[in-house]
N, C-alpha and C positions, 0 to 999 in steps of 0.2 A: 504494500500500500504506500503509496506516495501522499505523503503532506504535502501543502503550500503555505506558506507565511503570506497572511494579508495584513495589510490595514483593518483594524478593526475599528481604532476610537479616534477623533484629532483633536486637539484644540489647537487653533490657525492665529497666531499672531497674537498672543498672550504678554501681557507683560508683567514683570518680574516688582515684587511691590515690596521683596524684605531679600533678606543678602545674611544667613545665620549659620558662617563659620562654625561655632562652638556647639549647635547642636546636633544628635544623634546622626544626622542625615537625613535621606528622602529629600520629597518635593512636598509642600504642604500646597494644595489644593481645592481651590473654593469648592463644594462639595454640591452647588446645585451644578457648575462645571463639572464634576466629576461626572455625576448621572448623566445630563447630558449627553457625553459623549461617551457614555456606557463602560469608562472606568473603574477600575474596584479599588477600594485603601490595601495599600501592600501589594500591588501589583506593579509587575515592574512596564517602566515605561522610556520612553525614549525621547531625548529632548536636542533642541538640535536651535541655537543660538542664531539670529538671523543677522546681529549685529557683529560678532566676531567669527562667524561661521565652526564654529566647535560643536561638534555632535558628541553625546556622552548620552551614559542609559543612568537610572537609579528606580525606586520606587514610590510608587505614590503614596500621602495620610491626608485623609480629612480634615480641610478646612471651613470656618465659621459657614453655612450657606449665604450668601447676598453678599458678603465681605470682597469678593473679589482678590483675596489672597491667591497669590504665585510667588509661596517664597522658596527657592533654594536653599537649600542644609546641608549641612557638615561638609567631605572636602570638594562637594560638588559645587559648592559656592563659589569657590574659588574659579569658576567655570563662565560667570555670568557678572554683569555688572548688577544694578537698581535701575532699572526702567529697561533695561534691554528688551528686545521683541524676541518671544519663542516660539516653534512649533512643539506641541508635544503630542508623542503617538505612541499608541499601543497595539500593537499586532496582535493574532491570534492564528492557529494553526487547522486547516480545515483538509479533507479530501476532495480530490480534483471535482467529485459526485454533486460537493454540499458548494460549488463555488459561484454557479449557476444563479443569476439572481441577487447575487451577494452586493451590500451596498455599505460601505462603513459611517459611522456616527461621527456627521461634520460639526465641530461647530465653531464660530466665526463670533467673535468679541468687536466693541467699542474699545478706546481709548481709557477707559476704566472697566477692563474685564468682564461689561457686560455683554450676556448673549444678543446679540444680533440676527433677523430672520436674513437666510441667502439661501441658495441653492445647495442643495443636497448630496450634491454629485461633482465629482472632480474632473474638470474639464478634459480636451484631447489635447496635448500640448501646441502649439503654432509647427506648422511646417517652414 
């Protein structure tokens, strides 16, 4: 049986609202964000910097819902400014059977973290 790695969850253009060297780690994440994009606490996720172009993985925890918290933790901090723009995404692993149909959970922020309504679907890149 062959797996496929997809996109599962996104969140498009986040930005970074706390910077906490000295704690445990992970990413703390607004948690009406989280659901949205069908993320789970403790799940690992992939974040990938749009202002210094650094991709690095760690895990997701639950932050306040509404707060619009995106903060960086422990040495993953070191990874990211305070305001910087992130993507952050979560894969998940399916058979080629179940791929048919398959749409990942986009979701798209203002300038303070909040959800914004857009298109659902990830465009075909420009030729």
């Amino acid at each position: 049986m062959i797996l496929l790695t997809l996109l599962k969850g996104k969140l498009h253009r986040v930005r970074v609202t706390a910077v906490e060297l000295e704690y445990e780690g992970s990413c703390a994440i607004d948690s009406d964000l989280l659901a949205a994009a069908g993320i789970h606490p403790y799940e690992q996720i992939h974040i990938y910097d749009v202002n210094n172009g650094d991709r690095f993985s760690t895990y997701a925890i639950s932050a306040s819902a509404g707060s619009g918290i995106i903060s960086v933790n422990g040495a993953a901090a070191r990874r990211v400014s305070l305001g910087d723009v992130l993507i952050i995404a979560a894969y998940a692993q399916a058979t080629a059977d179940a791929v048919a149909g398959f749409r990942p959970q986009l979701v798209y922020v203002d300038e303070h973290n909040r959800i914004i309504p857009r298109n659902q679907h990830i465009d075909s890149a420009p030729a």
